[in-house]
C-alpha positions in Angstrom: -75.0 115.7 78.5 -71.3 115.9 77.8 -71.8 116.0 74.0 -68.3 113.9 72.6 -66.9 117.3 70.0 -63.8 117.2 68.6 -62.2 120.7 68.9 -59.9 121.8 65.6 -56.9 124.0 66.0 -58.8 127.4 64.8 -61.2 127.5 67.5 -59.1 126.8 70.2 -56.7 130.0 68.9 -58.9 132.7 70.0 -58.5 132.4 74.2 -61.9 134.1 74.5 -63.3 130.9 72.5 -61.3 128.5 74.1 -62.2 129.6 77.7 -66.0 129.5 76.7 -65.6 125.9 74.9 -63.7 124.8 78.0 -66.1 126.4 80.2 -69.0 124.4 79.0 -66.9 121.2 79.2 -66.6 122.0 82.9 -70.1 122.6 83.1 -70.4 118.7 81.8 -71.8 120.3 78.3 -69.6 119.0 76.1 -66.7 116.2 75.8 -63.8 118.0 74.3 -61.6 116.1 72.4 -58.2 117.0 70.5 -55.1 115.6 69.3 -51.2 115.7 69.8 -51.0 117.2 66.1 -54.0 119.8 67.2 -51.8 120.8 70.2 -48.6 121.0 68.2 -50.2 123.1 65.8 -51.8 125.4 68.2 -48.6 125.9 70.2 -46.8 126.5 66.5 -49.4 129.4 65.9 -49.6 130.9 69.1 -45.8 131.0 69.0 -46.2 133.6 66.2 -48.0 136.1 68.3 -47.0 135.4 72.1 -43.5 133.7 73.5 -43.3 129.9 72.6 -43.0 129.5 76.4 -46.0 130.9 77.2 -48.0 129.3 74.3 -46.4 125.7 76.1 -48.2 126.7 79.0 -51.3 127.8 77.3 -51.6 124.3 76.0 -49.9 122.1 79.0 -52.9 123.7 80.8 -55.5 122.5 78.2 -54.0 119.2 78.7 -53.9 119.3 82.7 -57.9 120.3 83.2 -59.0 117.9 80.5 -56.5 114.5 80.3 -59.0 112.5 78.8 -59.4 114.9 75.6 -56.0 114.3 74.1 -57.0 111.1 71.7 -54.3 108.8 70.6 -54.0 105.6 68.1 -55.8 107.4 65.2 -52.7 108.1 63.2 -53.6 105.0 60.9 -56.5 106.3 59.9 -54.9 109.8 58.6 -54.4 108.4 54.9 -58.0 106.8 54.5 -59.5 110.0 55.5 -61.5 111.7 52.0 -61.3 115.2 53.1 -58.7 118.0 52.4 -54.9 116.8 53.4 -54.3 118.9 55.7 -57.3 118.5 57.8 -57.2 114.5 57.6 -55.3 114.3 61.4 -58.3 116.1 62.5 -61.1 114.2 60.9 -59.3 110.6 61.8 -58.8 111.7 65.3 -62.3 112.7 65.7 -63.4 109.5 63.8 -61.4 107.4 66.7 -62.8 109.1 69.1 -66.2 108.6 67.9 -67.0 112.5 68.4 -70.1 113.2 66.5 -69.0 116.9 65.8 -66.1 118.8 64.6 -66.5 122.8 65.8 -64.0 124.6 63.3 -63.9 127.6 61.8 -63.0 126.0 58.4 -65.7 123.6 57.2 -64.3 123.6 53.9 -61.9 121.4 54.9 -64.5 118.6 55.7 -67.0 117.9 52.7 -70.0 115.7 53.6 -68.4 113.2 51.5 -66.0 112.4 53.5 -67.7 113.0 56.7 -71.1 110.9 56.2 -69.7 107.5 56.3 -68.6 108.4 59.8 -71.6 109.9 60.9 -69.9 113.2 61.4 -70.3 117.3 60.9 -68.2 119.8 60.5 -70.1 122.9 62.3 -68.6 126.5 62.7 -68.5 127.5 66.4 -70.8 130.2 66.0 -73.6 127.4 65.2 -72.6 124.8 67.5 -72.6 127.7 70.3 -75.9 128.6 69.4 -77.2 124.6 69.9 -75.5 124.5 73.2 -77.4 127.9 74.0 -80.7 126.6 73.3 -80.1 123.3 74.7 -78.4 124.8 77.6 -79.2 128.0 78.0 -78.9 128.1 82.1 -75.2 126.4 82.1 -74.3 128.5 79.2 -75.1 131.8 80.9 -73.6 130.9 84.0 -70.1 129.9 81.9 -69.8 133.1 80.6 -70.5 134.8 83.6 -68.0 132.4 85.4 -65.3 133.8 82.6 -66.1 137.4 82.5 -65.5 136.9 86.1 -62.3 135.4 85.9 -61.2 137.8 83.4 -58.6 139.9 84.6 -55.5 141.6 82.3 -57.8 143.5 81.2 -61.0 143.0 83.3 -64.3 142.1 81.6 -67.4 142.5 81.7 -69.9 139.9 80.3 -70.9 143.0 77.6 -67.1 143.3 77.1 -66.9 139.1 76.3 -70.1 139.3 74.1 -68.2 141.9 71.6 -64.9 140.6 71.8 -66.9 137.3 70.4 -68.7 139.2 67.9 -65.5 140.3 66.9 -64.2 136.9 65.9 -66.9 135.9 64.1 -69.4 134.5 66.6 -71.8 137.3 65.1 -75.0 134.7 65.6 -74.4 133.9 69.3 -73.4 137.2 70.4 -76.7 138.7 68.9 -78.7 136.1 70.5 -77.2 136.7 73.9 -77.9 140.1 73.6 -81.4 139.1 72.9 -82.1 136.7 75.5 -80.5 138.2 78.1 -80.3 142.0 78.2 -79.0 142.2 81.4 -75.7 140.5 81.1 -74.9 143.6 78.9 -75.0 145.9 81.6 
């Protein structure tokens, strides 16, 4: 296990997301990997909708639980990288840290071109959840439990967590929960 992903900024914006991504790298599913430049940007876009101070500790915590994600020494490789300008941090980060995926909510930003000689893919979360539900699916039930549990302000339920992840776009997964496991929406 503990599949090497490389995690761009949009899908670690929606907490819901982020807890379950995190929650399967606990669970020794996946390898998360992201970048200074990721983390700046997230704590720049969180700032817009919570305190700065709060989005700081939002990703100093990221940082704490999983030190060896944050990848460094990729910034020469930011120019050479084919795919859209704004996204090259991101794909030469991942290409450093030899990560085979890249789970982002913006695929369009990463054309096969510039992601075959690397032996890369760009995959939307809803997808590479999906994967880590069939190749997982024990691990992956027990994570969401884990952070329905956890939930607090407000409380959820593992029902509540499956449509709040509907709701931001992870239509696929959610349905297949649902499916496979009727009674976690109880």
């Amino acid at each position: 296990m503990r599949f090497p992903v490389f995690l761009d900024t949009n899908v670690l914006y929606p907490v819901s997301l982020a807890d379950t991504l995190l929650r399967l790298a606990e669970a020794e599913v996946i390898r998360p990997h992201w970048s200074a430049d990721v983390m700046k940007e997230l704590v720049r876009n969180l700032g817009l909708r919570i305190p700065e101070d709060m989005a700081d500790k939002r990703a100093r915590a990221m940082q704490t639980a999983f030190p060896e994600a944050m990848v460094t020494g990729y910034e020469a490789l930011i120019d050479a990288m084919g795919n859209d300008p704004k996204d090259r941090h991101v794909l030469a980060a991942a290409v450093h840290s030899d990560c085979e995926v890249i789970v982002t909510f913006d695929a369009s930003g990463f054309s096969s071109n510039a992601l075959a000689p690397h032996h890369l893919v760009a995959v939307h979360p809803d997808e590479f959840l999906l994967d880590q539900l069939d190749l997982y699916p024990g691990l992956v039930r027990r994570a969401l439990e884990r952070q329905a549990a956890a939930t607090a302000r407000p409380h959820l339920t593992t029902l509540d967590l499956m449509d709040h992840l509907n709701q931001i776009g992870l239509h696929g997964f959610a349905a297949q929960l649902r499916r496979r496991w009727p009674d976690m929406a109880r």
